[in-house]
N, C-alpha and C positions, 0 to 999 in steps of 0.2 A: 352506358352513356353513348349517346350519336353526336357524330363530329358532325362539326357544321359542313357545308360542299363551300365554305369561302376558303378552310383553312385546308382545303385539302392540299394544294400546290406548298405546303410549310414541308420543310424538311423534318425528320423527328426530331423530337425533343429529351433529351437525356433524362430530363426529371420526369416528365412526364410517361415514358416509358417506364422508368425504373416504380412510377407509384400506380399507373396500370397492371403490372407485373403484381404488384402487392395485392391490389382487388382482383385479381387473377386467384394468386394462392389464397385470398380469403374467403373464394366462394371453395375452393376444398377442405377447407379443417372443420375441424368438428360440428359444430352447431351451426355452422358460420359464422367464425370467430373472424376478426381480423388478428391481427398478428399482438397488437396494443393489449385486443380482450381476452389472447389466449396467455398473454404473460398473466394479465390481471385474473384470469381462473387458475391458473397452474400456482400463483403465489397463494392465494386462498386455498387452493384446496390440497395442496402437498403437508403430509401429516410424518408423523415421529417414528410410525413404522417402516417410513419409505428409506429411514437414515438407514446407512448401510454400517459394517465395522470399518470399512475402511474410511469410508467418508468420515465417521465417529471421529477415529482415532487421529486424524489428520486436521481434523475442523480441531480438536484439540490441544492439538502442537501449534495451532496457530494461536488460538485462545492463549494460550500460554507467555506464550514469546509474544504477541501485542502488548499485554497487563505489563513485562518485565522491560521494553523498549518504553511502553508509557511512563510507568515510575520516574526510570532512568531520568527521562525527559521534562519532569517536573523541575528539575533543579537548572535548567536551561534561561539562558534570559529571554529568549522568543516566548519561552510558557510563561515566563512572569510575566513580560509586558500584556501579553494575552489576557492572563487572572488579573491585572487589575483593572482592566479595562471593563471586565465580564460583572466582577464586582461591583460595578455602579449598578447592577437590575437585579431588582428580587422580584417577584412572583408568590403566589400561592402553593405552587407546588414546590418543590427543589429536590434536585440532586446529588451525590456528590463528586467530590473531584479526590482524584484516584492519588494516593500519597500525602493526604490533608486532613487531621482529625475531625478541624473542626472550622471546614468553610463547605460553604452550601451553596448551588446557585441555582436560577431557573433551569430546567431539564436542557431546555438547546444551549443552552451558554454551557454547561458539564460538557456536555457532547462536545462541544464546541475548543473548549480549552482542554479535554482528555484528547478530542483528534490531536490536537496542535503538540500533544507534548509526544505522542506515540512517534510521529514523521518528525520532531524537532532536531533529528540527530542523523537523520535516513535512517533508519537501523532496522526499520519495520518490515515486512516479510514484502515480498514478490514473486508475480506469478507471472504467467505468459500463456496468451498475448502481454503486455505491459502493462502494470498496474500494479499499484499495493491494494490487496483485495480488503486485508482486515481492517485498517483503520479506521475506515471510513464507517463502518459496520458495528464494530464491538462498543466503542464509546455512545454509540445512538442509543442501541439496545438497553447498556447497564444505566444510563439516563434515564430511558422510559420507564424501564422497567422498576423504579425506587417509586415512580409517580402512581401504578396502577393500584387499582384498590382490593384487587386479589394477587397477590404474589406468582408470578411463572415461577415453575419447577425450572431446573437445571436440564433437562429435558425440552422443554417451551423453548427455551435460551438459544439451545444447540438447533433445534430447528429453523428461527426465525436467523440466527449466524446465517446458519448454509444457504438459506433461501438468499438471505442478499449476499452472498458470495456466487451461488448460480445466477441471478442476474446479471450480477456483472460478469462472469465467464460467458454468457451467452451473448450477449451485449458486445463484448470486444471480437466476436465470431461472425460478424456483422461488416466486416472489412479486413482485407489484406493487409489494409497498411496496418494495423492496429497492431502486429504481429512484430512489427518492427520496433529499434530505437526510437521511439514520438520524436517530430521534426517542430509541431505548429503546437498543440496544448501538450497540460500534463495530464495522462489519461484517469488518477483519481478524482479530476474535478468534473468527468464526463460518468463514468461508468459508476465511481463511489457513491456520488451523490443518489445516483439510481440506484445501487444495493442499497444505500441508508434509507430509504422510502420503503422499497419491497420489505428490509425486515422486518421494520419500524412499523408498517402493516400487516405485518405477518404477525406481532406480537401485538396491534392492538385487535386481531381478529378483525376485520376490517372484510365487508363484502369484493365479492369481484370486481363490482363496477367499483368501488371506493379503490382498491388496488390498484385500477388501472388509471384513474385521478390521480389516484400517487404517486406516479410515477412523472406523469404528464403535470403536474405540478410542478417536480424535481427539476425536470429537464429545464426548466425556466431560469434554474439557478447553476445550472452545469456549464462547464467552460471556464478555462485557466491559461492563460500565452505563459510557453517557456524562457517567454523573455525575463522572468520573475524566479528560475530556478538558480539555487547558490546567492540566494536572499532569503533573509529573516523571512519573506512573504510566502515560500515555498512550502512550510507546516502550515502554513492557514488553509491551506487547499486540502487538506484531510480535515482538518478541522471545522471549513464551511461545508464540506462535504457531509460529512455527521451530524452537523447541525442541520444542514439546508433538504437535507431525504428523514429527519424525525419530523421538520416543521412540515414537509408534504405530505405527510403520512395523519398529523393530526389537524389538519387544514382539510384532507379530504375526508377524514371523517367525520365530521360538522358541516359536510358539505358542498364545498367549494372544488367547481369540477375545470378540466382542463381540454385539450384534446382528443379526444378517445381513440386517437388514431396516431397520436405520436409517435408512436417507434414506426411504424408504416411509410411514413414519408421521408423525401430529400428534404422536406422543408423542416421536418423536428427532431429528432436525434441524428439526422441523416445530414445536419450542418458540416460533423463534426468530421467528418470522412470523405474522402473523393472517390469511394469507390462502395457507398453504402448500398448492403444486400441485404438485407432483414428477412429473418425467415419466422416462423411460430413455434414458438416454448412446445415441447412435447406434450404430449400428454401424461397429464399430471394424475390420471384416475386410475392409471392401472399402477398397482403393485410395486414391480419392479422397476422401477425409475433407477435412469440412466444418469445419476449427476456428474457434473463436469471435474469436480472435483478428483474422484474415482480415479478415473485418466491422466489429469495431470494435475501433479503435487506442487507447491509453492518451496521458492526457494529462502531458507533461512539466512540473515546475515551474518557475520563473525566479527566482522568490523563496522563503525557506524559510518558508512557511507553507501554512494551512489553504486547500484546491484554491478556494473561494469568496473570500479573498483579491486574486486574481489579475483577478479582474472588477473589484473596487472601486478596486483601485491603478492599472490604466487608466484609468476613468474617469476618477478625483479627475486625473491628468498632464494629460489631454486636457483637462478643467475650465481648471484649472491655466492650462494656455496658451492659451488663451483668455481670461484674466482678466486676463494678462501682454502678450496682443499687443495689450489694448486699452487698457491705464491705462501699457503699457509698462516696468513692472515686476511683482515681486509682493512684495507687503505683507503681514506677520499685521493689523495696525494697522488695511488694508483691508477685512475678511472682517467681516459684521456676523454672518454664520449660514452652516453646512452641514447640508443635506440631505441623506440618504445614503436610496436607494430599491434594496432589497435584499429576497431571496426571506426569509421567516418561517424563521427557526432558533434556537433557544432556546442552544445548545454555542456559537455563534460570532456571540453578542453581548456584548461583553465591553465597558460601556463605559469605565470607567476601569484599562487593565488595570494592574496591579503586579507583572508578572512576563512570562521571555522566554516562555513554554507560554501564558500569558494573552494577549500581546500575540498571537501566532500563528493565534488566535481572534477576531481580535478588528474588526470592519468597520472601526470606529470610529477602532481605532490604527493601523491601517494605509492609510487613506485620509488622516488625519491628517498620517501619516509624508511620504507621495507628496506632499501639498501644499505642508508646509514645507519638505521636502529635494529636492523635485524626483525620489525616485528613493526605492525600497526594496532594500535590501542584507541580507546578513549580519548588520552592523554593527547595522544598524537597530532588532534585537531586543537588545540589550545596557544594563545598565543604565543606560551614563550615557547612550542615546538616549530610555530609557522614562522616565528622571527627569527630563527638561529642561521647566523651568518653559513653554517659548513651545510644547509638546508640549499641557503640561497646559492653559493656557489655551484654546488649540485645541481641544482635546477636548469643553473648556465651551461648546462651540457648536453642537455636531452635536447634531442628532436625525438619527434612523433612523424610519423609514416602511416597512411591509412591501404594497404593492399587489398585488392581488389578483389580478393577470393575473402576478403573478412566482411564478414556479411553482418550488419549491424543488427542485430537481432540474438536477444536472449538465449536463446536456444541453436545457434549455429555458430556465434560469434569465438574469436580467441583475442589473447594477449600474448605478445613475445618482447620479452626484453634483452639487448645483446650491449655487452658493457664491451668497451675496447678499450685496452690500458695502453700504459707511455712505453710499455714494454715488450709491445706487439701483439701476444695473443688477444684474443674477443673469446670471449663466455656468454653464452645464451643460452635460452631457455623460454619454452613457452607454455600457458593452460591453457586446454581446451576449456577443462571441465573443474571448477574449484570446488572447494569443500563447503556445504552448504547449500548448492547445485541441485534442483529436483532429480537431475540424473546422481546424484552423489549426496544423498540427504545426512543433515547433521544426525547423529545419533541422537534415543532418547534422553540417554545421559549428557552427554555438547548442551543438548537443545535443556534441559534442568539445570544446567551448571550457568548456563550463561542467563536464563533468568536469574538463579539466586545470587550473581554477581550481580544485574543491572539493580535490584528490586529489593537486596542489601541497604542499596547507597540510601534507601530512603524507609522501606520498612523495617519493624523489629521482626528477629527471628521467629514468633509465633506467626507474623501476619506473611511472611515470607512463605514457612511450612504450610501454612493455613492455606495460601491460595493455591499452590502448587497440589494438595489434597484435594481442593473442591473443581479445580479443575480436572484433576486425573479421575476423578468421580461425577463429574456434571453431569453423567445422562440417569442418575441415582440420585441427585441432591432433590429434597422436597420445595425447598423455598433458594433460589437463586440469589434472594438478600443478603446470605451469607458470606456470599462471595464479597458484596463491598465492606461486611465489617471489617475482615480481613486486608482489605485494601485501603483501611484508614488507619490501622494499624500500625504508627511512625515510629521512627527508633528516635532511643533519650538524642541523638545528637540535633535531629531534626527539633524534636521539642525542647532542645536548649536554645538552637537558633531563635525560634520563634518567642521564645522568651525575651532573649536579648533587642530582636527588632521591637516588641509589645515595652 
């Protein structure tokens, strides 16, 4: 391209540099891809042998623990109001919905109401850069896949997972900030929705150029303000994410194209970041492909809340018993002040919260919870634990402090909490690294215990064992269908209730 001689006296231009740069690196990659065509060939053309054991066994653990947080989250009133809303459209095709014998809906509304119930609790996994990679991904897939008219193996399943799990690993690699606490969106409404496309075409077999429509599609529906987090609104964002990368995936396969150059510019996925570097997907032909996954593992949760959470509810136990082995009990009556020393985040300061979305955000309520109950549960986000008057008093004690060596980011961040009683001494304690942590991964036993707890609440014990098998078996199951008999599979309580509402 020749610059005109009027604009020469212009100063540079940041976008315009940053997307010369991009036609820069497009005339070097392979065929002369740009960056858009080299995602849209690398998701077409990455196969089943490129999965590695580690990749396997980790896309697994997630598989897993999505299905067991989804269950959970059917019984949520954010996923009811969602299924009934979903229920007013049927379709030709249908899917089903995960913890439900016998309701059916069009494939994107399944996707749509399984995202919502997976994130309806937080509970669902996180990776880093920031993002929950699976939700977004898993409900698209087992929607599409009930509609296709030859059944994917469990095998098809696991590669079309990783594929929209590497996009969005690649995708959040694309910016600095990504790497951090999000300040402006929530990053599954950016990056999921693009993994829910890439798989979602990966499993309808979908050409290169159709891939990269999909994608450029997606991006159309991507973007979510944090101003929505610790609201009923915050599961719809996995949920339109699910939904809104299956509907780009079979939009672009009848056709319907976008811009072929989306990820290449400031002007299309490069909205979403102030510091966007797009580079091109590897090369996806040779052999030994290098997934992102490989390198770094997702962190599982213990408790249903927000990933930051999980630092301060250690701390505050560890506090806690310390303050217990040396006065030999523990007292509210004791506690003159808590300190809570926590990375700067504006979404997950919540100090009085009034509600369970609130509390889930909230340092303050949940270092609270750990000190008077000893323990954060399920339970613990429920009204009558966020109304209890020795909660609220508690609460009136804390400040928060953000130090300046606490670096808001997943992967560097800590929590310290230092109680100070009427008795003079202070007791503190801090985590670096909590249990669940990709540096400190749940076990595979933690990680089965706490599906057959979440996924209990709503299936019978066949469908419980049954999914926990075809999952520890997917890259050997013939037909993938198997998985959701199993996951309509409800215990008598569930179909008592349902009798009682009928």
């Amino acid at each position: 391209m020749t610059v005109k001689s009027a604009n020469a006296a212009l100063p540079p231009h940041p976008q315009r540099e940053r997307e010369n740069l991009c036609i820069h690196q497009r005339r070097h990659l392979p065929a002369d891809l740009g960056i858009t065509e080299s995602f849209g060939a690398a998701i077409h053309a990455l196969n089943t042998s490129q999965l590695t054991d580690g990749v396997i066994n980790r896309s697994k653990r997630m598989m897993l623990d999505t299905l067991g947080v989804g269950l959970l989250g059917t019984r949520t009133a954010v996923f009811n109001k969602a299924l009934k809303y979903s229920q007013l459209f049927t379709s030709r095709e249908r899917s089903s919905v995960w913890g439900k014998s016998d309701i059916i809906l069009p494939p994107h509304y399944a996707a749509f109401v399984n995202g919502i119930a997976v994130h309806s609790m937080d509970f669902d996994d996180t990776w880093h850069p920031a993002t929950h990679p699976s939700g977004a991904v898993l409900p698209a897939l087992l929607a599409l896949a009930e509609t296709l008219p030859s059944q994917p193996s469990g095998l098809d399943l696991l590669l079309a997972f990783n594929v929209g799990i590497e996009v969005q690993g690649r995708l959040m690699r694309f910016s600095k900030e990504a790497y951090n606490i999000p300040e402006r969106f929530h990053p599954p409404t950016v990056v999921g929705v693009m993994g829910s496309a890439a798989a979602s075409a990966k499993l309808l077999g979908l050409s290169p150029e159709q891939c990269s429509h999909a994608l450029a599609i997606a991006a159309s529906s991507a973007g979510a303000p944090l101003a929505n987090a610790a609201t009923q609104t915050k599961p719809l964002h996995i949920g339109n994410a699910a939904r809104r990368g299956l509907e780009a995936a079979r939009l672009a396969q009848i056709g319907l194209k976008g811009n072929p150059a989306i990820l290449d510019l400031d002007s299309g996925l490069g909205v979403y970041y102030k510091d966007y570097s797009p580079s091109a997907m590897a090369d996806s032909a040779v052999r030994a492909y290098k997934w992102i996954l490989e390198d770094q593992d997702v962190a599982f949760k213990r408790i249903p809340a927000h990933l930051g959470m999980h630092w301060v509810v250690d701390a505050a136990l560890a506090a806690r018993e310390k303050l217990q082995n040396a006065v030999g009990k523990f007292d509210l009556s004791q506690i003159r002040h808590v300190t809570l020393r926590v990375p700067p985040s504006k979404y997950v300061n919540c100090p009085l919260p009034a509600t369970e979305h609130q509390a889930r955000h909230s340092f303050q309520f949940n270092a609270c919870t750990a000190l008077l109950d000893n323990e954060v549960t399920v339970a613990s986000f429920g009204d009558a634990h966020i109304g209890r008057s020795a909660l609220k008093e508690l609460l009136g004690k804390v400040s928060l402090e953000t130090p300046e060596d606490n670096l808001p980011s997943f992967d560097k961040m800590y929590c310290e909490v230092e109680i100070a009683t009427h008795q003079g001494p202070s007791y503190k304690a801090r985590c670096d690294t909590f249990y669940g942590h990709w540096r400190k991964p749940l076990t595979l036993k933690h990680l089965v215990e706490k599906f057959s707890v979440n996924a209990s609440s709503v299936l019978c014990t066949e469908g419980v064992e049954g999914v926990i098998d075809v999952i520890g078996n997917i890259e050997s199951v013939a037909e993938c269908s198997i998985l959701g008999s199993y996951l309509r599979m409800t215990s008598n309580q569930e179909r008592l209730d349902r009798m009682r509402i009928l």
